[in-house]
KEDRENFI-139046 format. One record per residue: residue in three letters; x, z, y of N, C-alpha, C, CB in turn. Coordinates in steps of 0.05 Angstrom, whole numbers, padded with zeros to 5 digits, always signed. Each point is the difference from the previous one (the first is absolute). Glycine has a CB too. Example, Ala and Ser with C-alpha at 12.3 -4.5 7.8 and 13.67 -1.06 7.14 Angstrom:
// residues 2
ALA+00264+00156-00114-00018+00000+00024+00018+00000+00024-00038+00025-00023;SER+00031-00039+00044+00016+00001+00024-00015+00014+00022+00024-00043-00013;
END
This chain:
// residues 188
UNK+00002-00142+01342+00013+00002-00025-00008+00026-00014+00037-00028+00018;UNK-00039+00053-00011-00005+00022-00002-00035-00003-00003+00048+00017+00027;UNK-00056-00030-00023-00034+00003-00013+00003-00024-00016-00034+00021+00042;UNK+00049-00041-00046+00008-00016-00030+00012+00020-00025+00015-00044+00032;UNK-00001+00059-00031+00011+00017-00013-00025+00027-00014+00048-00019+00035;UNK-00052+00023-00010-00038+00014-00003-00012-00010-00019-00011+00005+00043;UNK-00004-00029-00032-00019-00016-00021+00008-00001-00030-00009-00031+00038;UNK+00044+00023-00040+00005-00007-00026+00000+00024-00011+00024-00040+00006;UNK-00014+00074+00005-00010+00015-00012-00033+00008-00008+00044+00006+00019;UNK-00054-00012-00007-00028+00001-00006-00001-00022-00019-00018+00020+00044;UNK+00021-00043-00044-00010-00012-00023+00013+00005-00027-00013-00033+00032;UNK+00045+00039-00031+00009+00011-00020-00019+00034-00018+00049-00030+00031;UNK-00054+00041-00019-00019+00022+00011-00021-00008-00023+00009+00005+00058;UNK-00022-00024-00047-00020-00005-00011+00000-00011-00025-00011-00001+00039;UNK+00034-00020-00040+00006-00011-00033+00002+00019-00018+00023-00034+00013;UNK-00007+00055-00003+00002+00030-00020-00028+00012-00014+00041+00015+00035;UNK-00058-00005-00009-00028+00004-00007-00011-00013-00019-00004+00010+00039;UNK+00010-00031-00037-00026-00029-00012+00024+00000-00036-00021-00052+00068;UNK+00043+00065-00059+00013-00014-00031-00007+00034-00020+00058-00046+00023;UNK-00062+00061-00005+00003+00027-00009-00024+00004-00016+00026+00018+00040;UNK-00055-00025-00035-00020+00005-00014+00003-00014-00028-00025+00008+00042;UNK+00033-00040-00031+00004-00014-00035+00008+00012-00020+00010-00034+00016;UNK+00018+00052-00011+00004+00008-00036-00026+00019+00000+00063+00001-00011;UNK-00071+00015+00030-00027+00021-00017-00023-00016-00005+00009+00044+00025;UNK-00021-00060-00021-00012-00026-00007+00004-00009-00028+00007-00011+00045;UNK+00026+00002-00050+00005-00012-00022-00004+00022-00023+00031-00035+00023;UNK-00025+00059-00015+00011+00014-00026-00038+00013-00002+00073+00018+00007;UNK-00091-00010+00012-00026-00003-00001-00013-00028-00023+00006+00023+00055;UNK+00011-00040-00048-00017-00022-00015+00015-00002-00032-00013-00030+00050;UNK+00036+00034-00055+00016+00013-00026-00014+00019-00013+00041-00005+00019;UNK-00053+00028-00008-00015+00023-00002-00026-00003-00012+00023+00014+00036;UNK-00033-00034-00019-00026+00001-00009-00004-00023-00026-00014+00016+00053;UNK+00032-00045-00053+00010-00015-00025+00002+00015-00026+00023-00026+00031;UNK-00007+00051-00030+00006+00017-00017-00016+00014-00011+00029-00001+00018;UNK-00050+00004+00005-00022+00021-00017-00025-00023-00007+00010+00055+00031;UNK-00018-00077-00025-00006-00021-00010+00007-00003-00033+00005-00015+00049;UNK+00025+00003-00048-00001+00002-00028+00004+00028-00016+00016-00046+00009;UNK-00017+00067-00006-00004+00024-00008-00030-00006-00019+00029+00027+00045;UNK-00039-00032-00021-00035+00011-00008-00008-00027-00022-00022+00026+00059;UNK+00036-00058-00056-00007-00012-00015+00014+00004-00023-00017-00024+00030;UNK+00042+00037-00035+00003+00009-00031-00019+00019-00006+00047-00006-00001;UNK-00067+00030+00011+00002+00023-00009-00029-00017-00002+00040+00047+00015;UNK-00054-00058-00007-00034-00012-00003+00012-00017-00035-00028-00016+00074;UNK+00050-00002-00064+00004-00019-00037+00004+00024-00019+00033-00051+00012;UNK-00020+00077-00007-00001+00017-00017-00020+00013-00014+00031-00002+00021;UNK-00053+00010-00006-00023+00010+00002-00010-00020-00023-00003+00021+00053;UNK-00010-00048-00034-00005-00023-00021+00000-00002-00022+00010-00014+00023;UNK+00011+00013-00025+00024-00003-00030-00016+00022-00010+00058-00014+00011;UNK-00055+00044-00009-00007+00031-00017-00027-00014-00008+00024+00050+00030;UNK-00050-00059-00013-00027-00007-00005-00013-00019-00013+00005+00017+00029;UNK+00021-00035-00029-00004-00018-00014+00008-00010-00030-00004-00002+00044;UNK+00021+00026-00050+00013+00002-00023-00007+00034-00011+00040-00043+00016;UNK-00068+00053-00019+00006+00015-00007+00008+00020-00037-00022-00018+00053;UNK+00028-00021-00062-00001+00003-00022+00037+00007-00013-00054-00032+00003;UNK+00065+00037+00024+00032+00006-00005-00001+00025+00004+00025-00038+00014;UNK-00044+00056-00010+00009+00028-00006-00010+00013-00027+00002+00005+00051;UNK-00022-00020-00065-00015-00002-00029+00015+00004-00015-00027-00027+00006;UNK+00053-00010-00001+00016-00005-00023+00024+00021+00005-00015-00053-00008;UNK+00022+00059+00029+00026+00024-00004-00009+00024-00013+00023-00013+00043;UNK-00056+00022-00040+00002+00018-00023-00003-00010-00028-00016+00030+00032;UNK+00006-00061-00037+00001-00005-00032+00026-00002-00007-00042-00024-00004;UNK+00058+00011+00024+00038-00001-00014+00001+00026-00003+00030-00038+00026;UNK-00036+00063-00015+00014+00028-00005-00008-00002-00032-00006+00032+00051;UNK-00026-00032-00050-00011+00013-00023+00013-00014-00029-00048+00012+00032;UNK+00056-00047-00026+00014-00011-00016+00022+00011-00005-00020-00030+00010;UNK+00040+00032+00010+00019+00007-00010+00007+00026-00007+00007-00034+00019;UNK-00032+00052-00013+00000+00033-00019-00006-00004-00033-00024+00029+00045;UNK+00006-00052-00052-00007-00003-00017+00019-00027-00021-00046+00027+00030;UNK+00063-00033-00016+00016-00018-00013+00031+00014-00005-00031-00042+00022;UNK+00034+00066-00008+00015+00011-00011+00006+00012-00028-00006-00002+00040;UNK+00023-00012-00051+00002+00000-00030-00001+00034-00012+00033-00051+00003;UNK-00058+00046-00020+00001+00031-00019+00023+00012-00006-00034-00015-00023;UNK+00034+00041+00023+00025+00012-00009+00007-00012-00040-00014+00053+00046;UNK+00033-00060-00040+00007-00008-00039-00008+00028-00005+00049-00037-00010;UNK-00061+00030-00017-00015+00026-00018+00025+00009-00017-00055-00020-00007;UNK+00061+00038+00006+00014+00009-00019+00003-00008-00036-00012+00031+00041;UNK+00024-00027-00053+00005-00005-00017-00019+00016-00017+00042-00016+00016;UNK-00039+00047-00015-00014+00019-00013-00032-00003+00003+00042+00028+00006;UNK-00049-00034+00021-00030-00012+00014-00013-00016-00017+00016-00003+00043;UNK+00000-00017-00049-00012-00025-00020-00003+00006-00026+00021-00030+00025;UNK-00008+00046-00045+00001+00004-00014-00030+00028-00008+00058-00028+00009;UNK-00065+00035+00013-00022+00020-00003-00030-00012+00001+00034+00033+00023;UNK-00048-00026-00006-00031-00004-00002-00007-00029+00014-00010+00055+00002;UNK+00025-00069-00008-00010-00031+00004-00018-00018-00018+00041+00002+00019;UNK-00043-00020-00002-00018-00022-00032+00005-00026+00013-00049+00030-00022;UNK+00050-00049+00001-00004-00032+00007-00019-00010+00005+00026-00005-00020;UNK-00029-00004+00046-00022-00021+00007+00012-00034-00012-00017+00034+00053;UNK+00005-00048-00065+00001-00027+00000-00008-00012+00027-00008+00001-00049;UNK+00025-00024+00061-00005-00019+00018-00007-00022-00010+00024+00019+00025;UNK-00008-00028-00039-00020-00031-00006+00033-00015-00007-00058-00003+00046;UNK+00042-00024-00060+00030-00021+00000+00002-00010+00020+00002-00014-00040;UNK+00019+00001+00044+00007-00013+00028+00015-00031-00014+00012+00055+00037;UNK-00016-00073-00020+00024-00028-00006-00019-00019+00027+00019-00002-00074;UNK+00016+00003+00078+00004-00012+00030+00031-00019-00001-00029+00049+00029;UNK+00035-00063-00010+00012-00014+00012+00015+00000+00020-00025-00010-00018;UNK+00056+00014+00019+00012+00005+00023+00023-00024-00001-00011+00057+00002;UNK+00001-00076+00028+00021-00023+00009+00015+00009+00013-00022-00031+00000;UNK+00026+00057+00020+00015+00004+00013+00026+00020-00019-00041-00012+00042;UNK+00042+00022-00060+00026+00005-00011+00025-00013-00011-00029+00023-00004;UNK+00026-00051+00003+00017-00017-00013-00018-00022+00019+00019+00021-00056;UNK+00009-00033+00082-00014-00029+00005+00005-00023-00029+00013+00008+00062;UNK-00037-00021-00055+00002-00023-00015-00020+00001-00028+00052-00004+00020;UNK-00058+00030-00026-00011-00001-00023-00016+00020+00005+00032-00018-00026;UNK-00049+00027+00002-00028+00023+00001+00003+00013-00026-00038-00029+00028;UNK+00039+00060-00016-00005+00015-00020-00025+00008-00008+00037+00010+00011;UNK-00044-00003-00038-00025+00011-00010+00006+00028-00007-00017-00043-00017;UNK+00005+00062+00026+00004+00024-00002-00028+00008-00013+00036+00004+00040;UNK-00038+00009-00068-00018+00021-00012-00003+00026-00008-00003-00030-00007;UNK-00007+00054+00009-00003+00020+00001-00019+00009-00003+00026-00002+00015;UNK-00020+00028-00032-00034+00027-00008+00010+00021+00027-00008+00007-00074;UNK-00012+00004+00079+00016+00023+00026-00021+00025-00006+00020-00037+00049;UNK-00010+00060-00053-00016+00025+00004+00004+00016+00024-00001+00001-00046;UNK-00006+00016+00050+00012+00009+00021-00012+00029-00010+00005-00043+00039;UNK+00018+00073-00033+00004+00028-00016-00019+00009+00036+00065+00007-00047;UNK-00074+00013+00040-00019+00021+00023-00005+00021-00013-00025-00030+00024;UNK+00024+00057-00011-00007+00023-00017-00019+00004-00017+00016+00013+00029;UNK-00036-00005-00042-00007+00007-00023-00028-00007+00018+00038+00038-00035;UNK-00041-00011+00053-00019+00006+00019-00017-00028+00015+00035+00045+00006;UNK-00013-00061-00007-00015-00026+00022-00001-00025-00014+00019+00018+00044;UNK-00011-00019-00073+00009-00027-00012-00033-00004-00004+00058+00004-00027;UNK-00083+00016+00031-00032-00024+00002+00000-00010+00022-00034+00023-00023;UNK+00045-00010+00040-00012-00009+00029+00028-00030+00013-00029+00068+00013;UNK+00041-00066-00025+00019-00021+00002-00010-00025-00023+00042+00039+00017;UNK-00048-00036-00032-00012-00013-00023-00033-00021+00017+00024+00054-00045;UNK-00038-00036+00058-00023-00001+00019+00021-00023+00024-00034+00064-00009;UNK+00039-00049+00024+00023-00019+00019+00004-00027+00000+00020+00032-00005;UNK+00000-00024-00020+00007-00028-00012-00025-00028-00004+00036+00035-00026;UNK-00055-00022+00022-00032-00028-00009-00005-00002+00022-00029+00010-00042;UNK+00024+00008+00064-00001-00006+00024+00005-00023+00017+00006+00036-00012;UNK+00024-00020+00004+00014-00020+00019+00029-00024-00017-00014+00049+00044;UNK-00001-00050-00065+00017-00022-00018+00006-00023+00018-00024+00011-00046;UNK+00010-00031+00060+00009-00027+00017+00012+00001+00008-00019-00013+00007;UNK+00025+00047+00017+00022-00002+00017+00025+00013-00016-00032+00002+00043;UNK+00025+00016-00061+00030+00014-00008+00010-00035-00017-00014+00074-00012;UNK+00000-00088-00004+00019-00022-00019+00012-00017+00034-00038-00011-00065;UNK+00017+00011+00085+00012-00016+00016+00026+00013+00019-00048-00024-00004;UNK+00056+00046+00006+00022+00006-00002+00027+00007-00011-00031-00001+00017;UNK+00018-00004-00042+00021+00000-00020+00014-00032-00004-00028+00044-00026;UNK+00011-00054+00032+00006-00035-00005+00017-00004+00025-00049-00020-00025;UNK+00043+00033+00045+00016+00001+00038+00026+00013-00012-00046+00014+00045;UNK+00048+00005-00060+00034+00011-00002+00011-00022-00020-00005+00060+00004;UNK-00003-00064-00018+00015-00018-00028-00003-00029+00010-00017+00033-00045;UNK+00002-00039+00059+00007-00025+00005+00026-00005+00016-00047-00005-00003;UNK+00042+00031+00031+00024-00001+00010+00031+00008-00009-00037+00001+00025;UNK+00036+00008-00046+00024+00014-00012+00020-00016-00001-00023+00025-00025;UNK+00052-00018+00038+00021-00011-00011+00002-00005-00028+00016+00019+00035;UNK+00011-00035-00045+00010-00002-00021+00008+00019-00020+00007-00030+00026;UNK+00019+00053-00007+00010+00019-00007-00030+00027-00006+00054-00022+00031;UNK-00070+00020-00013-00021+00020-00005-00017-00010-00031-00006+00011+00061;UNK-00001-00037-00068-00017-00001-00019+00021-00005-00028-00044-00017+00035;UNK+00071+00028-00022+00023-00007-00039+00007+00031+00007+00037-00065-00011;UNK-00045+00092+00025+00000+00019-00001-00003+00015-00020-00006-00011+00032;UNK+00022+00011-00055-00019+00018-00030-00018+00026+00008+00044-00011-00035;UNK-00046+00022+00055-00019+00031+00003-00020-00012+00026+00043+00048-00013;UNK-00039-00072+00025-00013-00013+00005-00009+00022+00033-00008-00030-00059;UNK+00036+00041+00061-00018+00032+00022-00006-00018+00032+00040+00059-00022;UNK-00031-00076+00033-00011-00006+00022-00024-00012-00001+00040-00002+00013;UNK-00047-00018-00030-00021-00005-00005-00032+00016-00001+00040-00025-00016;UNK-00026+00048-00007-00018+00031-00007-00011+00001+00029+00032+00032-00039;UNK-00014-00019+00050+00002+00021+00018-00023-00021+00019+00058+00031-00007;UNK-00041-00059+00015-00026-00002+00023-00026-00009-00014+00033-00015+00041;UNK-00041+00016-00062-00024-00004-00014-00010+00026+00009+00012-00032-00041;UNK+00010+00059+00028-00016+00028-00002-00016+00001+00037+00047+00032-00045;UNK-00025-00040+00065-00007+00007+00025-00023-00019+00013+00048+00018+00002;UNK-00054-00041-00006-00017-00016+00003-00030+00013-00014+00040-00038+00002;UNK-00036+00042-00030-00027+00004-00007-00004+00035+00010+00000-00043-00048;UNK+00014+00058+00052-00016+00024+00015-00003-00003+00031+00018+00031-00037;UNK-00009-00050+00051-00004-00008+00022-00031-00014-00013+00057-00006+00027;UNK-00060-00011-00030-00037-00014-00007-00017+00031-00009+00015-00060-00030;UNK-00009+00077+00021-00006+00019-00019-00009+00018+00028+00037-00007-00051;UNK-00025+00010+00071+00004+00021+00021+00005+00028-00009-00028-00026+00025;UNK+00042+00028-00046+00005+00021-00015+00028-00001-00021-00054+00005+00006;UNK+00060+00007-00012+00026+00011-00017-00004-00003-00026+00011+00033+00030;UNK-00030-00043-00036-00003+00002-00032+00028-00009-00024-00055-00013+00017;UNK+00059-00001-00009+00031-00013-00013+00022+00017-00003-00009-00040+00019;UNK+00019+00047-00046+00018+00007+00009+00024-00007+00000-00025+00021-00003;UNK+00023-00048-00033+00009-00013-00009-00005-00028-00009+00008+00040+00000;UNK+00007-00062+00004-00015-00025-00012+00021-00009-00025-00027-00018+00051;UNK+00004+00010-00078+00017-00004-00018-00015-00027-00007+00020+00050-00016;UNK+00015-00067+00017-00008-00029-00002+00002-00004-00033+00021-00019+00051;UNK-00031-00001-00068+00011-00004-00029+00001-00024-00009-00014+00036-00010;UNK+00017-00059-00006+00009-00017-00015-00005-00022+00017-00005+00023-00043;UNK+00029-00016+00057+00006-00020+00031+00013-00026-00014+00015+00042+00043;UNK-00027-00061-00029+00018-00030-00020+00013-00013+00036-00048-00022-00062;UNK+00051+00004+00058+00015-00015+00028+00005-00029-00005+00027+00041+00013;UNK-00037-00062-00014+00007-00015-00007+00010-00030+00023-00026+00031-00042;UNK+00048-00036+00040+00007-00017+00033-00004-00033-00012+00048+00041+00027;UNK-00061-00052-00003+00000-00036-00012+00012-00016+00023-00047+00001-00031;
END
């Protein structure tokens, strides 16, 4: 009985041994799972950086956009009234469905736009340039214009993102003012 009691200590003995290595085993094999998927995020990461290296391009063109779409300081009152001159832009008449469902407005307009004295050739130059794209962003604000923005009598939201659009195309500040004139509207 006493070497039955033996044995079962020894085999108990032994179950311990044999159960004791498994958890360092398991948590070895947890360990190494872990650093498995470690390395396969940090290789898709890598990937990703090499394969896109056109997302570190555009975070500096959004900066440079949005340094440059930051709206001009409003010119002063006294400012305008000093060494400026009028550039002519051109007529405009366009079409906006989205201000009134159901029907279409016709929107017409002369537009100049005020620049200092100093730059109104080289804005004048600009403008022939790049006439397709500046009318084609002017046609992008007014088309999109609310209701309330195009029965605006000073018409300033409109201005303003005209003024900011065309010195954005411009890559320059030339604008300092936009003056709209014998605006008609007509809704059908």
């Amino acid at each position: 009985m006493a070497s039955d009691v033996a044995e079962e200590l020894k085999s108990q003995e032994g179950a311990e041994q044999a159960a004791a290595p498994a958890p360092k085993r398991s948590s070895k094999k947890r360990l190494l799972i872990g650093a498995l998927v470690l390395m396969v995020v940090v290789v898709q990461a890598i990937v990703t950086y090499l394969l896109l290296p056109g997302a570190e391009k555009t975070h500096k063109l959004e900066e440079k956009d949005h340094a440059a779409a930051e709206p001009a300081p409003e010119p002063e009152v006294g400012a305008i009234d000093g060494d400026v001159a009028e550039v002519p832009v051109g007529d405009f008449s366009f079409s906006n469905g989205t201000a009134v469902p159901g029907s279409i407005i016709h929107v017409d307009f002369k537009m100049s736009a005020i620049a200092s004295a100093k730059q109104a050739s080289n804005l004048e130059q600009q403008f022939k340039v790049r006439q397709a794209r500046i009318r084609q962003a002017v046609n992008k604000i007014v088309r999109s214009s609310n209701l309330e923005e195009l029965n605006d009598p000073n018409l300033g939201t409109i201005k303003r993102l005209i003024r900011e659009e065309i010195n954005r195309q411009l890559t320059r500040s030339y604008v300092i003012e936009i003056v709209i004139t014998d605006i008609r509207t007509m809704e059908q």
